[in-house]
N, C-alpha and C positions, 0 to 999 in steps of 0.2 A: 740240552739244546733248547732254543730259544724257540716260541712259539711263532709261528708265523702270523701277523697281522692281517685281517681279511678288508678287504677298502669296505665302508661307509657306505649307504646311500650319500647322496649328495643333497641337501636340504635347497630347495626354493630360494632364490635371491631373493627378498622382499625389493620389490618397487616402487622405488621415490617417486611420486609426479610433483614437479615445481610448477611454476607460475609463471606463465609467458612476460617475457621483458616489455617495457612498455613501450608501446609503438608499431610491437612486433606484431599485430594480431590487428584486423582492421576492423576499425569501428562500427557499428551497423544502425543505422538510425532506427529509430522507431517513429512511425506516426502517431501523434498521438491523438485519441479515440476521445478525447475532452476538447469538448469548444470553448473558444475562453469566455462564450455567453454562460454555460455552465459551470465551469468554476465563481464566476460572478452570480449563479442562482445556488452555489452551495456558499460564499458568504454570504447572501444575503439571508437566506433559512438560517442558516448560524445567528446571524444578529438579531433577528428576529426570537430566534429561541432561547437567547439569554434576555432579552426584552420579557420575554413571557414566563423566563427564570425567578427574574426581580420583579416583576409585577407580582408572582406567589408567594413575596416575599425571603426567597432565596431557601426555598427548604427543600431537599435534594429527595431523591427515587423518583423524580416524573421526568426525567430527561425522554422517554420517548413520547412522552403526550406529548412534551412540548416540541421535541422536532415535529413530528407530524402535523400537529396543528402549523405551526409557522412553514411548513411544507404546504399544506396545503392554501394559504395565505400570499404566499411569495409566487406560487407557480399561477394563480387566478389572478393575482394581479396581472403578473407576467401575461397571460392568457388575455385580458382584459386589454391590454395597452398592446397587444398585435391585433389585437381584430379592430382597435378604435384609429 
């Protein structure tokens, strides 16, 4: 006689998550916490710090002297031309 089969546990479905359809989900603004006088004082520290790149003759490991120095150059002017 044939053995009788005992049921299985039943193993976990594994759970797909997809990606909401587009449109389906609403957009949520963010403010953003950058003025665009700031973005204008992080290019101008940028230009200023490849100015002080090529003035050293372009030889590389000083990139943080050189932002800081052209940081603190750009923000004193900046500083200079609101209080004048």
């Amino acid at each position: 006689m044939a053995k009788a089969k005992t049921p299985r546990p039943t193993k976990p479905s594994k759970q797909v998550l997809t990606m909401p359809e587009a449109g389906s989900v609403p957009l949520v603004r963010k403010t953003s916490l950058v003025s665009s006088s700031s973005v204008d004082l992080d290019a101008q520290i940028r230009e200023r710090a490849y100015e002080l790149y090529l003035e050293r003759g372009s030889t590389p490991g000083h990139e943080n002297e050189d932002w800081l120095r052209a940081e603190r150059e750009v923000l004193s002017r900046e500083n200079h031309q609101q209080t004048a």
